[in-house]
C-alpha positions in Angstrom: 0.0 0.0 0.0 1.6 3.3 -0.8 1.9 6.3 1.5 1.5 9.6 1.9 2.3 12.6 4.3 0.3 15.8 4.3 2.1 18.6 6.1 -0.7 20.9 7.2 0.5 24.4 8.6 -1.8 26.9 10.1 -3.5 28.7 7.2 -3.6 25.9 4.9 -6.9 25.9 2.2 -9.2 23.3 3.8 -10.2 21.8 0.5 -6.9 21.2 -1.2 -5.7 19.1 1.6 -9.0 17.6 2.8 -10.2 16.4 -0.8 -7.0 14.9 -2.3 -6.9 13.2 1.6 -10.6 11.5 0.9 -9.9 10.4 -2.5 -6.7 9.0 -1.5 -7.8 7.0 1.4 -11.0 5.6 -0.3 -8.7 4.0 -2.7 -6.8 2.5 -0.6 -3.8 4.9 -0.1 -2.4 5.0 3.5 -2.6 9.0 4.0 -1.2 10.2 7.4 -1.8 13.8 8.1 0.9 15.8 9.8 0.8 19.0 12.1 4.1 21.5 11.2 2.9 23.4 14.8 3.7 22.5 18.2 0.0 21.4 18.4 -1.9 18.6 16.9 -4.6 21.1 16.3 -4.4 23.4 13.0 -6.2 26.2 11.8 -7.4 26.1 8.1 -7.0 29.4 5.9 -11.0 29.5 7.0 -10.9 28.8 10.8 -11.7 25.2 10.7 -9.3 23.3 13.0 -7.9 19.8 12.2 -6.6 17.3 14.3 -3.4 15.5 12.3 -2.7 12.2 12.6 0.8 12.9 14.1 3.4 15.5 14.5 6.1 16.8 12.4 9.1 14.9 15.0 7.3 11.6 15.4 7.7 10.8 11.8 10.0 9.3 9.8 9.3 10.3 6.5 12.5 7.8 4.9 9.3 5.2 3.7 7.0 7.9 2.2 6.1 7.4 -1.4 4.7 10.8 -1.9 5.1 13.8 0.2 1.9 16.2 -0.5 1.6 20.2 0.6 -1.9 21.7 0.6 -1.5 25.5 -0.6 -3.4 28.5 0.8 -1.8 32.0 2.5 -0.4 32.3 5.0 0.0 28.1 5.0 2.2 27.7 2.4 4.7 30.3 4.2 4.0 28.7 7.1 5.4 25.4 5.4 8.2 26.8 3.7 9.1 28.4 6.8 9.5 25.1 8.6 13.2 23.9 8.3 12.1 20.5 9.2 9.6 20.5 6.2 12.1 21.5 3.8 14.3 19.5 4.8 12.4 16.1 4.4 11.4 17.8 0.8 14.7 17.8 -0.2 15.9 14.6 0.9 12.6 13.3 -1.1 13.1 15.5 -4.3 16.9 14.0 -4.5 15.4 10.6 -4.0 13.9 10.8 -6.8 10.8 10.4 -5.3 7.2 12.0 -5.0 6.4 15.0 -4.5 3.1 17.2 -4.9 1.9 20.8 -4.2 -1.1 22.8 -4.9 -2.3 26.4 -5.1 0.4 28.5 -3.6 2.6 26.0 -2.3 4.0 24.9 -5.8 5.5 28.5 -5.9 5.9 29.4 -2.6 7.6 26.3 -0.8 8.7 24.1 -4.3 10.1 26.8 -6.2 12.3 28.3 -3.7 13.9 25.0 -3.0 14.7 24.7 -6.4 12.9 21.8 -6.7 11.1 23.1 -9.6 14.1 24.2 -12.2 13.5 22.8 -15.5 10.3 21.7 -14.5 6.4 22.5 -16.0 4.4 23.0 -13.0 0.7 25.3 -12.5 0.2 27.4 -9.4 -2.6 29.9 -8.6 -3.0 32.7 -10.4 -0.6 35.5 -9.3 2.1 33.4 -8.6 3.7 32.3 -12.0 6.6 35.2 -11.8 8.5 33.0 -8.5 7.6 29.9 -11.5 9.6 31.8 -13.8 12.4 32.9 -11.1 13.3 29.6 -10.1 13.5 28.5 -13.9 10.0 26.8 -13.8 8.0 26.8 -17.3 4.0 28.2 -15.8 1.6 25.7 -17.9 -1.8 27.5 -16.6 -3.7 23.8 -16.3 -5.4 22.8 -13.9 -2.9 19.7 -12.7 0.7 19.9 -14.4 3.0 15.9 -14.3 6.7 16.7 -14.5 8.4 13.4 -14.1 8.0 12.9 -10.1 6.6 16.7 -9.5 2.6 17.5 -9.3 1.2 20.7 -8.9 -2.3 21.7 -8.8 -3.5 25.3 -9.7 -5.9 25.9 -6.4 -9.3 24.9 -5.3 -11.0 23.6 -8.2 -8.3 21.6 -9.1 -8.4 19.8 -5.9 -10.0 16.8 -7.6 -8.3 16.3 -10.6 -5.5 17.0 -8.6 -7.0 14.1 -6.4 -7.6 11.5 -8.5 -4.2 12.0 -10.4 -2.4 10.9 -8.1 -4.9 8.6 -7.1 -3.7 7.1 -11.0 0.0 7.4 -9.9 -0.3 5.6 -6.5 -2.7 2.7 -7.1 -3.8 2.6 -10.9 -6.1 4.4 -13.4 -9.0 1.8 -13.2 -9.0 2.6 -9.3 -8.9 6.1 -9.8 -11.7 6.1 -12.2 -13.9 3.9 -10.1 -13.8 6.3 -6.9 -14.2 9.1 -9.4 -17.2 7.3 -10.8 -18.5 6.8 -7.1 -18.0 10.5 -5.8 -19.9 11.3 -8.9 -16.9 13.4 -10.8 -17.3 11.8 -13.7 -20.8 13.0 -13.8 -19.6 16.6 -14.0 -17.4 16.1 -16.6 -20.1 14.4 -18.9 
């Protein structure tokens, strides 16, 4: 079963780290939620408070197959100003392993880590000049694949963003069925 860490800072936008974490989890995808604050407790972009599943220091992230950052302001500063979160994203990136961002946190957090040089990733609107900076080509969709990098433009991506990696982590077929069964597919008919 693969797995995946969420790193939720205070601030984060409820919906890009609450609907990829559904749709992971119904198919099948171990999805443990961690807190970047001293506190188990944190407060959503729109002051709705999460508990995570753990804490930033009880982790060891050496057996994650995908490391996942919700975007939203201030969260994604709040995440790239953790040095323990960029940290574990760097040890990931050179891995050669997973990594995905959404909304802000593709320019905000992957960008200035230079994880995203040479790279096509998306980002929400308004942020496609620290894209540019850090040698990242600004594709405007919706969800952007570059090799093990994938970024999400903001809230209405949060699906497709969802059940693409869904399709990277467990298979297509699965994707498509939980799609089929949260009725997506019936919007895009």
């Amino acid at each position: 079963m693969a797995k995946v860490y969420v790193f939720l800072a205070d601030g984060f936008e409820d919906v890009e780290a609450l609907i990829p974490i559904d749709v992971l989890r119904r198919g099948g995808v171990e999805v443990v939620t961690i807190s970047t604050t001293i506190f188990p407790l944190v407060e959503s972009a729109h002051g709705v408070n999460m508990e995570a599943d753990l804490q930033f220091d009880q982790v060891d992230y050496s057996d994650a197959d995908l490391l996942m950052l919700p975007g939203g302001m201030p969260g994604a500063s709040n995440l790239f100003a953790h040095e323990g979160v960029r940290e574990v994203l760097m040890a990931q990136y050179k891995a050669g392993k997973k990594i995905a961002a959404i909304c802000a946190s593709p320019a905000v957090v992957l960008a200035q880590l230079g994880i995203l040089k040479g790279k096509k990733a998306t980002c929400y609107p308004g942020f496609e000049k620290a894209l540019a900076e850090a040698g990242a080509t600004y594709t405007g969709d919706l969800v952007t694949v570059d090799g093990n990098i994938t970024t999400g433009e903001g809230p209405a991506a949060a699906f497709p963003y969802a059940y693409e990696l869904l399709t990277q982590l467990v298979d297509k077929a699965t994707s498509d069925q939980i799609a089929e069964g949260m009725r997506y597919k019936h919007l895009m008919a």
